[in-house]
mmCIF file as Biopython writes it, N, C-alpha, C and O atoms, coordinates in Angstrom:
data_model
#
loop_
_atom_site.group_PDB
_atom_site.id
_atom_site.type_symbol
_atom_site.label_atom_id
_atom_site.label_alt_id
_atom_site.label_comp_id
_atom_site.label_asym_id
_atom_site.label_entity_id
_atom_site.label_seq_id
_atom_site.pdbx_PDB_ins_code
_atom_site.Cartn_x
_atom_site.Cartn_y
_atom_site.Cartn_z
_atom_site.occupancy
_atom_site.B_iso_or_equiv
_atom_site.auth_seq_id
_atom_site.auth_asym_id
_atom_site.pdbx_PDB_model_num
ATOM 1   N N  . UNK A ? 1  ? 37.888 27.091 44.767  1.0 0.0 1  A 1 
ATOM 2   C CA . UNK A ? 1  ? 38.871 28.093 44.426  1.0 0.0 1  A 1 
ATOM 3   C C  . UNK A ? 1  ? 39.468 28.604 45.732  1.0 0.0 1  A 1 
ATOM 4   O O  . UNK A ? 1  ? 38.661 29.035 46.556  1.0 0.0 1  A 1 
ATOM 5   N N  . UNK A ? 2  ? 41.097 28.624 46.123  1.0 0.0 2  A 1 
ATOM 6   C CA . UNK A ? 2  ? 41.961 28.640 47.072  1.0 0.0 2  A 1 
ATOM 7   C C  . UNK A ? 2  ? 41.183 30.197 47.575  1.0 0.0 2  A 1 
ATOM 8   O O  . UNK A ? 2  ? 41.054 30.508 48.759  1.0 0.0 2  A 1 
ATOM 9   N N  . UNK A ? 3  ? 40.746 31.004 46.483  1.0 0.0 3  A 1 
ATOM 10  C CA . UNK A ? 3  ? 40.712 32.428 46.732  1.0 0.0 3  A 1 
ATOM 11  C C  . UNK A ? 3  ? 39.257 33.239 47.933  1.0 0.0 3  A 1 
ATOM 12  O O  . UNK A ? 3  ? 39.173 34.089 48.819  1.0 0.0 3  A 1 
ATOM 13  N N  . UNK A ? 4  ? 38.320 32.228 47.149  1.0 0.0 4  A 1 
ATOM 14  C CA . UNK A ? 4  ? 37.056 32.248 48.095  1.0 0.0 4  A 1 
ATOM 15  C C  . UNK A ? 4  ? 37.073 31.470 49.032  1.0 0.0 4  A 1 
ATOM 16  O O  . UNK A ? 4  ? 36.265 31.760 49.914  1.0 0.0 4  A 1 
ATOM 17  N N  . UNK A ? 5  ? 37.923 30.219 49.277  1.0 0.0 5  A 1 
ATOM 18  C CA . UNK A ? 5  ? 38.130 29.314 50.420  1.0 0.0 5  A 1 
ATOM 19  C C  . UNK A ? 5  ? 38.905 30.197 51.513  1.0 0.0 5  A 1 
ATOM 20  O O  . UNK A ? 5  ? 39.673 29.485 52.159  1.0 0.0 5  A 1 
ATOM 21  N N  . UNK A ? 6  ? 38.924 31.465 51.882  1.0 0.0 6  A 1 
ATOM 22  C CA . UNK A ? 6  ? 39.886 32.045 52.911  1.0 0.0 6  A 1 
ATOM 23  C C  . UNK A ? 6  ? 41.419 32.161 52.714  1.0 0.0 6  A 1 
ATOM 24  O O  . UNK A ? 6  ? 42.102 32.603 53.638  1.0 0.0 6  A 1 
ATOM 25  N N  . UNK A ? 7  ? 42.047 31.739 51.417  1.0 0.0 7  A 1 
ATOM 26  C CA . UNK A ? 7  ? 43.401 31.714 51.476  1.0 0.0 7  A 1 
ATOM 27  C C  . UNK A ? 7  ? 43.940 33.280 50.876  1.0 0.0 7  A 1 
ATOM 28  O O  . UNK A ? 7  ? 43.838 33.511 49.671  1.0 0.0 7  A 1 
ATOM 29  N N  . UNK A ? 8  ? 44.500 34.292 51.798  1.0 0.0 8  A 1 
ATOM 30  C CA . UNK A ? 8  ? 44.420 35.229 51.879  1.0 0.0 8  A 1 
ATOM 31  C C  . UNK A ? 8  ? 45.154 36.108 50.599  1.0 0.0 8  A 1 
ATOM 32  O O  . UNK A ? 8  ? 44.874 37.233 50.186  1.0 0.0 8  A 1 
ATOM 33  N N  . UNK A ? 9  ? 46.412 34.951 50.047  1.0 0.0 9  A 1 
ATOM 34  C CA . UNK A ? 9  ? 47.892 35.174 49.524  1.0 0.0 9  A 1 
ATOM 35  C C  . UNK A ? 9  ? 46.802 35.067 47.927  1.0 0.0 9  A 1 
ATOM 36  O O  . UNK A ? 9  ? 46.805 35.918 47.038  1.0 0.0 9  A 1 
ATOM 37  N N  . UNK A ? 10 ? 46.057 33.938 47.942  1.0 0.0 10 A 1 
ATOM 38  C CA . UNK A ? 10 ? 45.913 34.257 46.851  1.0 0.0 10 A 1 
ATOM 39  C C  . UNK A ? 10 ? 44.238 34.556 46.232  1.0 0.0 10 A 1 
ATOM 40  O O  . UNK A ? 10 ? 43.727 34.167 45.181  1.0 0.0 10 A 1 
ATOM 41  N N  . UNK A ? 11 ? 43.619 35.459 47.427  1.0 0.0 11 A 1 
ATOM 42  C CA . UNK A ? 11 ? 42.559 36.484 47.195  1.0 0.0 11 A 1 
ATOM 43  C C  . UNK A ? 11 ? 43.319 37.873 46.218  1.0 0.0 11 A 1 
ATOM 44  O O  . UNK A ? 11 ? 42.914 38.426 45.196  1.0 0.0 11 A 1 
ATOM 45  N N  . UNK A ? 12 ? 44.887 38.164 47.277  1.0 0.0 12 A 1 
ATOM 46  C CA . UNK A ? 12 ? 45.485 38.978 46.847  1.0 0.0 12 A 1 
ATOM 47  C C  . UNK A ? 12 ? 45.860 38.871 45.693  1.0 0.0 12 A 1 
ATOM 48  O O  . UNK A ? 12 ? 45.669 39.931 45.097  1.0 0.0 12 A 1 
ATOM 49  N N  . UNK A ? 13 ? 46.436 37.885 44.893  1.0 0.0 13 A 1 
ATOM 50  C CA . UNK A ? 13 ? 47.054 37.819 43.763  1.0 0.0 13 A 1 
ATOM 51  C C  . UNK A ? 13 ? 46.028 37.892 42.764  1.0 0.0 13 A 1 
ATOM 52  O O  . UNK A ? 13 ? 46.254 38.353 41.645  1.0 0.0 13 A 1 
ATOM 53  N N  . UNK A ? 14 ? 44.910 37.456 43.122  1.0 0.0 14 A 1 
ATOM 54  C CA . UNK A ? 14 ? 43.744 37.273 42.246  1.0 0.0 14 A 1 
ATOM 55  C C  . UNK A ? 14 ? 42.951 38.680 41.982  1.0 0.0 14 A 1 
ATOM 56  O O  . UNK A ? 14 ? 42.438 38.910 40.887  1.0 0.0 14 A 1 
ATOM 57  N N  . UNK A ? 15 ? 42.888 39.659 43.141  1.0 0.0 15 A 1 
ATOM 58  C CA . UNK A ? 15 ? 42.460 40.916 42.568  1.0 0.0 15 A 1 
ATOM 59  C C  . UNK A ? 15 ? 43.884 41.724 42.282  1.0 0.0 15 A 1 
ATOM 60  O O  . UNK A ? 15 ? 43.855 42.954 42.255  1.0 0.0 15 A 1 
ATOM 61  N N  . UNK A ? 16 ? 45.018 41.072 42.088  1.0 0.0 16 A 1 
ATOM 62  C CA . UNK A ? 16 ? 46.523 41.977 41.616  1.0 0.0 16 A 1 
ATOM 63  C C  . UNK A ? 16 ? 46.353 41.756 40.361  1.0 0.0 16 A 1 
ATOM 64  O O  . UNK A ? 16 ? 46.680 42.622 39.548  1.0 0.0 16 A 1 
ATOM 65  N N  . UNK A ? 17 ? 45.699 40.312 39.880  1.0 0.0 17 A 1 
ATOM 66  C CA . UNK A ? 17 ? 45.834 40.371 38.196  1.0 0.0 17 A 1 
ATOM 67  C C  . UNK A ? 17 ? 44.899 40.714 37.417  1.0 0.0 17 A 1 
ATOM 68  O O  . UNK A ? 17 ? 45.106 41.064 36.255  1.0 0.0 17 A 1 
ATOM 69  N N  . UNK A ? 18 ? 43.506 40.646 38.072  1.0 0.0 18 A 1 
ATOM 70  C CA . UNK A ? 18 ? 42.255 40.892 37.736  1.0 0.0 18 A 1 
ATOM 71  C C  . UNK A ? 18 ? 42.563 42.459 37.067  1.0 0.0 18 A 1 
ATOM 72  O O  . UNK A ? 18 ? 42.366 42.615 35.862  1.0 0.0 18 A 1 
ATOM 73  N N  . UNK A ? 19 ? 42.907 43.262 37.658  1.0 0.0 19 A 1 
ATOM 74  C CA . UNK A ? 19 ? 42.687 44.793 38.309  1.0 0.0 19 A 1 
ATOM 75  C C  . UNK A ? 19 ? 44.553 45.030 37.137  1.0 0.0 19 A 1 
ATOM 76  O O  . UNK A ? 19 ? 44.539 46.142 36.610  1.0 0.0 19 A 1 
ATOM 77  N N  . UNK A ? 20 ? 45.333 44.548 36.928  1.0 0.0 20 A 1 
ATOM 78  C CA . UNK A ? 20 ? 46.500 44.813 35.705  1.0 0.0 20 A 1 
ATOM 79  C C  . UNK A ? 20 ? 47.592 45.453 36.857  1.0 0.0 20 A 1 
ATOM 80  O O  . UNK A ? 20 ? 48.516 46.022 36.276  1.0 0.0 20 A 1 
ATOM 81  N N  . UNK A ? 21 ? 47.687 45.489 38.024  1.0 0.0 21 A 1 
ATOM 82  C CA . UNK A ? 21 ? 48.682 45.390 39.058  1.0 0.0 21 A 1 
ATOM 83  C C  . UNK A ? 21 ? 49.747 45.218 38.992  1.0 0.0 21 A 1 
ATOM 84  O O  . UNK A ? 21 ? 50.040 44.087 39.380  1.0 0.0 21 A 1 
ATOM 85  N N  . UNK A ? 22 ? 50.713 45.903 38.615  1.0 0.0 22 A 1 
ATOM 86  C CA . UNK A ? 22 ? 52.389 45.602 38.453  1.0 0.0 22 A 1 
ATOM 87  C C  . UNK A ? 22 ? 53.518 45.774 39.840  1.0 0.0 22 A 1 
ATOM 88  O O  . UNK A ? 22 ? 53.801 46.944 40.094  1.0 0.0 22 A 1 
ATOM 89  N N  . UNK A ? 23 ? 53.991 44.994 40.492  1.0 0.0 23 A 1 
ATOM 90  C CA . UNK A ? 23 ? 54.548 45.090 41.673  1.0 0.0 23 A 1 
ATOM 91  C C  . UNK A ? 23 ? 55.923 45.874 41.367  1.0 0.0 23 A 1 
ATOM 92  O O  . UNK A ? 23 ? 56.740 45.512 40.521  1.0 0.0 23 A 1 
ATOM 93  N N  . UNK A ? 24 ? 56.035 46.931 42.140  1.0 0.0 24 A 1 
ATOM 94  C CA . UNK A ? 24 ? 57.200 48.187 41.995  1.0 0.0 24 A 1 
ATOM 95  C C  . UNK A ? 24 ? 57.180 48.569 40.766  1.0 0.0 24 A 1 
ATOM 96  O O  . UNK A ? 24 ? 58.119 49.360 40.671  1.0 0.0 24 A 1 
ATOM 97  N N  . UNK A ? 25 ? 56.449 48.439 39.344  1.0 0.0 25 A 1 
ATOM 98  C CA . UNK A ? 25 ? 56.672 49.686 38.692  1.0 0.0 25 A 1 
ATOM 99  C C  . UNK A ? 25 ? 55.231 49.974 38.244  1.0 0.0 25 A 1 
ATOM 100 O O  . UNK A ? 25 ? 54.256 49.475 37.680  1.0 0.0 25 A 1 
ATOM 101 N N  . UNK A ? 26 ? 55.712 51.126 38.863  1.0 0.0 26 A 1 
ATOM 102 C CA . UNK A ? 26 ? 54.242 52.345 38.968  1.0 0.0 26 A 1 
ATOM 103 C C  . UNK A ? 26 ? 54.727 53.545 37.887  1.0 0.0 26 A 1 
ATOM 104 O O  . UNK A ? 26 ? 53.932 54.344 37.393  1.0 0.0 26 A 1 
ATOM 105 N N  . UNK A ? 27 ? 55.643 53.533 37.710  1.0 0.0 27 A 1 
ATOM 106 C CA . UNK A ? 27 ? 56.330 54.572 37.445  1.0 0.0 27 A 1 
ATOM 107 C C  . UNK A ? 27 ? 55.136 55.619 35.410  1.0 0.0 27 A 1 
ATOM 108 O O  . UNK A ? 27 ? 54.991 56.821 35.188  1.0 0.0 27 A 1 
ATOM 109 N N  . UNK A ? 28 ? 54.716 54.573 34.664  1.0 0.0 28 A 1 
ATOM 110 C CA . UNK A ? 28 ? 53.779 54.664 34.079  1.0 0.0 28 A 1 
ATOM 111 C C  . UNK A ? 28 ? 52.271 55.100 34.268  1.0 0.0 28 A 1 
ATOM 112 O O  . UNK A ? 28 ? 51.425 55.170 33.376  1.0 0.0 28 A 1 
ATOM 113 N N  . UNK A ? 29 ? 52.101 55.387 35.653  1.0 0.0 29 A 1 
ATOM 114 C CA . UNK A ? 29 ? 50.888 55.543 35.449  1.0 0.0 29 A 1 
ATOM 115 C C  . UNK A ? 29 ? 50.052 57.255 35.564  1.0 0.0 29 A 1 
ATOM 116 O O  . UNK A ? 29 ? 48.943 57.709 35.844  1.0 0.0 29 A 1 
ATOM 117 N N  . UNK A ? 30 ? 51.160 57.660 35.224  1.0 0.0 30 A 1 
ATOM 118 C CA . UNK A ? 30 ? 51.005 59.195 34.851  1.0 0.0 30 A 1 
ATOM 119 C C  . UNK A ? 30 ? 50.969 59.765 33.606  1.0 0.0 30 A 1 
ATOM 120 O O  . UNK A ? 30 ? 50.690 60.935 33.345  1.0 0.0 30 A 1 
ATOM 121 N N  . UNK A ? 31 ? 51.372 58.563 32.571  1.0 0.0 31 A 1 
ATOM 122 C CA . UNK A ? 31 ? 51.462 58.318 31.244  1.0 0.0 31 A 1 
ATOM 123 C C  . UNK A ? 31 ? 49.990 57.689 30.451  1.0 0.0 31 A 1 
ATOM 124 O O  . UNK A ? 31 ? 49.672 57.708 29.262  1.0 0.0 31 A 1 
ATOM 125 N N  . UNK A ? 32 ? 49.199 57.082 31.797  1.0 0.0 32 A 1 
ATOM 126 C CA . UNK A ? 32 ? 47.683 56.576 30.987  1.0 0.0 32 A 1 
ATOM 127 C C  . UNK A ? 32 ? 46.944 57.694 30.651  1.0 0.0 32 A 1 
ATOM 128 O O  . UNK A ? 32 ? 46.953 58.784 31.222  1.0 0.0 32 A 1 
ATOM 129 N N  . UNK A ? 33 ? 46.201 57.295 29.530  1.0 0.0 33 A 1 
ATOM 130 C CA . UNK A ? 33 ? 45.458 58.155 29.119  1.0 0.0 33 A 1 
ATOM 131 C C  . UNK A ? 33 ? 43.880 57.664 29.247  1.0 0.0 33 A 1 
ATOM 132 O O  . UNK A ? 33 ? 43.437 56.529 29.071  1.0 0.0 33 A 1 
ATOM 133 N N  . UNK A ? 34 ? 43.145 58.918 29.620  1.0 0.0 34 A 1 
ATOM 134 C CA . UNK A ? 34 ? 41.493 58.010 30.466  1.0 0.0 34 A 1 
ATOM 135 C C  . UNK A ? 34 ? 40.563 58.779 29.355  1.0 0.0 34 A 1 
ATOM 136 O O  . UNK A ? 34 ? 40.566 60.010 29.320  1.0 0.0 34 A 1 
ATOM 137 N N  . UNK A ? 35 ? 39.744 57.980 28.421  1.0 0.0 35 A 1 
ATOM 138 C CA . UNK A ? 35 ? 38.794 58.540 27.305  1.0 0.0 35 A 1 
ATOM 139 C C  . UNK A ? 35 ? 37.582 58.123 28.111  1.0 0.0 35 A 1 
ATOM 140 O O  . UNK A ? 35 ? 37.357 56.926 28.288  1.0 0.0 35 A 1 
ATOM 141 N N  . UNK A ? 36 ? 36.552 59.348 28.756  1.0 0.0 36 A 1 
ATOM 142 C CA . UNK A ? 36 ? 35.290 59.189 28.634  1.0 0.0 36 A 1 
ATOM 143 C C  . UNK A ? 36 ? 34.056 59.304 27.559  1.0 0.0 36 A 1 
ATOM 144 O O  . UNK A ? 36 ? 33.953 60.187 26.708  1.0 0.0 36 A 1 
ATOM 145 N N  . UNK A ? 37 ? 33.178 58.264 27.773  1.0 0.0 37 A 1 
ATOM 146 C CA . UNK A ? 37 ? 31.626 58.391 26.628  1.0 0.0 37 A 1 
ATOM 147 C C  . UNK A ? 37 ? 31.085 58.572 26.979  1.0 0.0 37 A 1 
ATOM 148 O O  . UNK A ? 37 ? 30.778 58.021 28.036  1.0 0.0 37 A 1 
ATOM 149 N N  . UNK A ? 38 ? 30.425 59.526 26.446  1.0 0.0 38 A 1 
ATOM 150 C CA . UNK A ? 38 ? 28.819 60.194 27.517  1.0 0.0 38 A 1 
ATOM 151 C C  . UNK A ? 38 ? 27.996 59.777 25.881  1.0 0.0 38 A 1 
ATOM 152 O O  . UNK A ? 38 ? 28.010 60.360 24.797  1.0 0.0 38 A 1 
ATOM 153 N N  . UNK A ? 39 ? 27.216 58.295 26.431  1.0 0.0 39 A 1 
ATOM 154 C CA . UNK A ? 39 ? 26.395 57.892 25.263  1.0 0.0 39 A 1 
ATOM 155 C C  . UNK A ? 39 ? 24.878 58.916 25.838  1.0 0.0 39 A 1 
ATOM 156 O O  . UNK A ? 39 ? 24.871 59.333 26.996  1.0 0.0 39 A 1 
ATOM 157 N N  . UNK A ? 40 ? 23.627 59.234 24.835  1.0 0.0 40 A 1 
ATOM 158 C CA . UNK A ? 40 ? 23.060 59.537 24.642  1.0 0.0 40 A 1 
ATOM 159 C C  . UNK A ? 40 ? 21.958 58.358 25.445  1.0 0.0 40 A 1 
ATOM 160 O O  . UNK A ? 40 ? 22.304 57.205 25.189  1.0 0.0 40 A 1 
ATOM 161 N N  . UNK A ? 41 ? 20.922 58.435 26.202  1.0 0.0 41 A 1 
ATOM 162 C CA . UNK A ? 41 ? 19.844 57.552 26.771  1.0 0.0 41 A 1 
ATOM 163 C C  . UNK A ? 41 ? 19.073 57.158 25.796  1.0 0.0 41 A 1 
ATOM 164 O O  . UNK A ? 41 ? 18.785 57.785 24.777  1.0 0.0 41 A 1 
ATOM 165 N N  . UNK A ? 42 ? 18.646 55.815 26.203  1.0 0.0 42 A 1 
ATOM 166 C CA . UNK A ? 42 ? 17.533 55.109 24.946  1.0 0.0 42 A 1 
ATOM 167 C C  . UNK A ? 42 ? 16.644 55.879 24.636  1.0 0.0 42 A 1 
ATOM 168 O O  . UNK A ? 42 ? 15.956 56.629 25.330  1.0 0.0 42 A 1 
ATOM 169 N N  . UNK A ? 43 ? 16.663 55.660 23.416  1.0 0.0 43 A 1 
ATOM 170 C CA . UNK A ? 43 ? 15.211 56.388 22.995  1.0 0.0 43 A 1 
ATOM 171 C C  . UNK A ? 43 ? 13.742 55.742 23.352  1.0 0.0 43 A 1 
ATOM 172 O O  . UNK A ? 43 ? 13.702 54.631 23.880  1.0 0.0 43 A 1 
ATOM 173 N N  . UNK A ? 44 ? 12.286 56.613 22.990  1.0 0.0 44 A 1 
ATOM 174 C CA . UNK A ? 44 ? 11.024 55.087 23.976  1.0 0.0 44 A 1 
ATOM 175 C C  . UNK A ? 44 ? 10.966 54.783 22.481  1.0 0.0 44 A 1 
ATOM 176 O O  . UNK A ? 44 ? 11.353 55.555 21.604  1.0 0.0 44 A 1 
ATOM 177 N N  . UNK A ? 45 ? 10.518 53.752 22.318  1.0 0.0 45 A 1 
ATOM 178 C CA . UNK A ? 45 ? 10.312 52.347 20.995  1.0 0.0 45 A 1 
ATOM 179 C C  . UNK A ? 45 ? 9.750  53.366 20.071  1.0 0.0 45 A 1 
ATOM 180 O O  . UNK A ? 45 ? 10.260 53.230 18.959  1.0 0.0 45 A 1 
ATOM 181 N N  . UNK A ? 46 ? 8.604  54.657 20.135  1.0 0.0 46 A 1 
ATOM 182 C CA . UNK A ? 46 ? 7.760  54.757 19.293  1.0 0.0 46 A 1 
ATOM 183 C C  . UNK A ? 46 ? 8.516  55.833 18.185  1.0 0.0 46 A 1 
ATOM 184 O O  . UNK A ? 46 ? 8.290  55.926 16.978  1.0 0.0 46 A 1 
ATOM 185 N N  . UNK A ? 47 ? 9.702  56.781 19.197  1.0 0.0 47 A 1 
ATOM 186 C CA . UNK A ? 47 ? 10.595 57.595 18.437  1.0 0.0 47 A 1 
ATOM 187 C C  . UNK A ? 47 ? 11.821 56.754 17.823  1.0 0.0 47 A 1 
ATOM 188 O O  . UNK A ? 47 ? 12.423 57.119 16.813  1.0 0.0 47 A 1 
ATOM 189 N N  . UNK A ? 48 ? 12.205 55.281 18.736  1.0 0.0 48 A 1 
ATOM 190 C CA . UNK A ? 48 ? 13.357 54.670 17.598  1.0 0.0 48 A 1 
ATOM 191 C C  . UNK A ? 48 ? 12.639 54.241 16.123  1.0 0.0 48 A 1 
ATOM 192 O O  . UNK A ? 48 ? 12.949 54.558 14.975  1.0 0.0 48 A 1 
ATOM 193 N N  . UNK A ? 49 ? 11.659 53.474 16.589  1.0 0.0 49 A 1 
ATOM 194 C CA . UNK A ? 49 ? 10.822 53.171 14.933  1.0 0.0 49 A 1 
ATOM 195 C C  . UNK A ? 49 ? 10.925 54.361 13.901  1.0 0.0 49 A 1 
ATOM 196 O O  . UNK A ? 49 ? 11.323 54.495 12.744  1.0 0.0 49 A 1 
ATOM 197 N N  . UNK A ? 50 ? 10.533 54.928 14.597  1.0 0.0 50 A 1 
ATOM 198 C CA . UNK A ? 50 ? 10.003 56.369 13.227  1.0 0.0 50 A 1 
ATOM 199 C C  . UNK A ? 50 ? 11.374 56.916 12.661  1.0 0.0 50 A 1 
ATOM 200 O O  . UNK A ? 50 ? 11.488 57.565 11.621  1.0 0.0 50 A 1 
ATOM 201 N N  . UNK A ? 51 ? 12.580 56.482 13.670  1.0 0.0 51 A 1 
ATOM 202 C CA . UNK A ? 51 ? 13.936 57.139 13.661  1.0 0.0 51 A 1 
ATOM 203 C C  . UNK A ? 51 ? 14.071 56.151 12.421  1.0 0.0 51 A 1 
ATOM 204 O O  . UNK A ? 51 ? 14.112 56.783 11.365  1.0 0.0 51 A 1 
ATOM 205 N N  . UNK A ? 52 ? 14.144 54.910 12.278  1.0 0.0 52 A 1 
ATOM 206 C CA . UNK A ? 52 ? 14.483 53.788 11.880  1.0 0.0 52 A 1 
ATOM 207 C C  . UNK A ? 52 ? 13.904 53.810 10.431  1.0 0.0 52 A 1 
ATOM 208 O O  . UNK A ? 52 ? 14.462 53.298 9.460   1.0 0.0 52 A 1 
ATOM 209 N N  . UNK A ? 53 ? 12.500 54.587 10.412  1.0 0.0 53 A 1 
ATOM 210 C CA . UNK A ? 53 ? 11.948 54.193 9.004   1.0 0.0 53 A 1 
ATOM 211 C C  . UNK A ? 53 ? 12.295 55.857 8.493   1.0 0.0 53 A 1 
ATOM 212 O O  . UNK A ? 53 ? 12.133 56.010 7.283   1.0 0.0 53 A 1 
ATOM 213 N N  . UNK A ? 54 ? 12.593 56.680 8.995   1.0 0.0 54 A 1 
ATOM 214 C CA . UNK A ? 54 ? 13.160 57.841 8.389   1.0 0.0 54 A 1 
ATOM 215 C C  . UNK A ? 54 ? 14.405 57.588 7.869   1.0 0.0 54 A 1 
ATOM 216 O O  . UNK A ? 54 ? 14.777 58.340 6.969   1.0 0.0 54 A 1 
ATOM 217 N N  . UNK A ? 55 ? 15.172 56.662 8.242   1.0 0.0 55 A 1 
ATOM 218 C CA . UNK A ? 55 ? 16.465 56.578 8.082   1.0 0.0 55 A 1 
ATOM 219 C C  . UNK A ? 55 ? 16.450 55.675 7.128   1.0 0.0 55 A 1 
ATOM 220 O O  . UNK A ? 55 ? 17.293 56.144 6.363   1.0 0.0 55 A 1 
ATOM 221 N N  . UNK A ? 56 ? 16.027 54.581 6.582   1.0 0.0 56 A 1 
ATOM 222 C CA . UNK A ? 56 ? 15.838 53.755 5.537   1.0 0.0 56 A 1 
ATOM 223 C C  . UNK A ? 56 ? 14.784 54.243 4.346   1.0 0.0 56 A 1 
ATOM 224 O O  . UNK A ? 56 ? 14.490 53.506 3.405   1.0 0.0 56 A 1 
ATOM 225 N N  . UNK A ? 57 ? 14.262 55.575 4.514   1.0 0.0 57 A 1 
ATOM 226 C CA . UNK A ? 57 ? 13.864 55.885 3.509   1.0 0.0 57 A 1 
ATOM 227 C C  . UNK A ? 57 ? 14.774 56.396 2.673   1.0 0.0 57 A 1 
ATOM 228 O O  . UNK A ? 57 ? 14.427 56.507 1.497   1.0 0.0 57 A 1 
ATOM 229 N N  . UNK A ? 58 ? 15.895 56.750 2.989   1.0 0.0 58 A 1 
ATOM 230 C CA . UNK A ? 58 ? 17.176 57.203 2.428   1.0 0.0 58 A 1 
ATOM 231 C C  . UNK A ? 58 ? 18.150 56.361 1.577   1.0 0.0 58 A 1 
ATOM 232 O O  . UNK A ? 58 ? 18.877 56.545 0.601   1.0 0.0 58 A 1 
ATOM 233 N N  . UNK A ? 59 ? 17.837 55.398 2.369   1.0 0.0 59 A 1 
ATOM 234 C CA . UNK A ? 59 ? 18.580 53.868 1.729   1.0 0.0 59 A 1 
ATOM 235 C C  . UNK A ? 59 ? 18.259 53.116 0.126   1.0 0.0 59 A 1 
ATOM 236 O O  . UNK A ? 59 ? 17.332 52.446 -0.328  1.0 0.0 59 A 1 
ATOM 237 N N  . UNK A ? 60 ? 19.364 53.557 -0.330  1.0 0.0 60 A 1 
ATOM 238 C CA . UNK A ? 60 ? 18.661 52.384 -1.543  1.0 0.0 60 A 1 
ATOM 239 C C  . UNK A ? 60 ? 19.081 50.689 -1.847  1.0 0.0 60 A 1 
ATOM 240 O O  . UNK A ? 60 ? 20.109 50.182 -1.397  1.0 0.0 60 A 1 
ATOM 241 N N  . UNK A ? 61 ? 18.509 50.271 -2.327  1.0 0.0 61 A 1 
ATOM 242 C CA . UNK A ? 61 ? 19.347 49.026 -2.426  1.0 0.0 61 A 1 
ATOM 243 C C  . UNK A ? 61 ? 19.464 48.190 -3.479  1.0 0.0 61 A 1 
ATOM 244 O O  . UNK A ? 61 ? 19.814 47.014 -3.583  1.0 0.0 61 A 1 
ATOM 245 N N  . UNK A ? 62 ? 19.071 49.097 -4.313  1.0 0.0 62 A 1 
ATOM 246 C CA . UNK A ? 62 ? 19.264 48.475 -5.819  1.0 0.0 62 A 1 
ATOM 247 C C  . UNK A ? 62 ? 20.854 48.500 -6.211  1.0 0.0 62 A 1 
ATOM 248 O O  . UNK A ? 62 ? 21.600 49.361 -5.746  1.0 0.0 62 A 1 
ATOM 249 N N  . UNK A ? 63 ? 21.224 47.670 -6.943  1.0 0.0 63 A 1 
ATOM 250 C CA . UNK A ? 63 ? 22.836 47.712 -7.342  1.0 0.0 63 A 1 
ATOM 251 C C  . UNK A ? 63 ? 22.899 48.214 -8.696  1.0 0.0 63 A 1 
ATOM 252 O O  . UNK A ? 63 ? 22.268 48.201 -9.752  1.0 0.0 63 A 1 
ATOM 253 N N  . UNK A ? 64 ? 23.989 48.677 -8.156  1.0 0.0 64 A 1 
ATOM 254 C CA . UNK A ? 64 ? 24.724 50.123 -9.560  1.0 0.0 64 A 1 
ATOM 255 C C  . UNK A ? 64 ? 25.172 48.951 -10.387 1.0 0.0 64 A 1 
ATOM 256 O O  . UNK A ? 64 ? 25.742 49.136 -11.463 1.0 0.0 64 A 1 
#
């Protein structure tokens, strides 16, 4: 690959497209909108189980 072989022109082009890089119009990017997730940390195995069989005790699965 030209890009890891030292060829400089197209290291550049390669992190310009990677990365969504538009040459002279910038003019949009005051218009993005940035959504953060603040997920919750794993639970340890012995509270997902118990989570898991509390939660399927709820479940039915017989058909109406």
């Amino acid at each position: 690959m030209a890009a890891t072989g030292g060829n400089i022109v197209a290291a550049m082009f390669l992190l310009k497209t990677r990365h969504g890089y538009r040459e002279g119009d910038q003019s949009d990017t005051a218009n993005k909108v940035s959504i953060t997730f603040q997920m919750p940390g794993a639970l340890p195995m012995d509270q997902f189980t118990a989570h898991v069989i509390e939660t399927r005790k709820g479940i039915s699965h017989d058909a109406d």
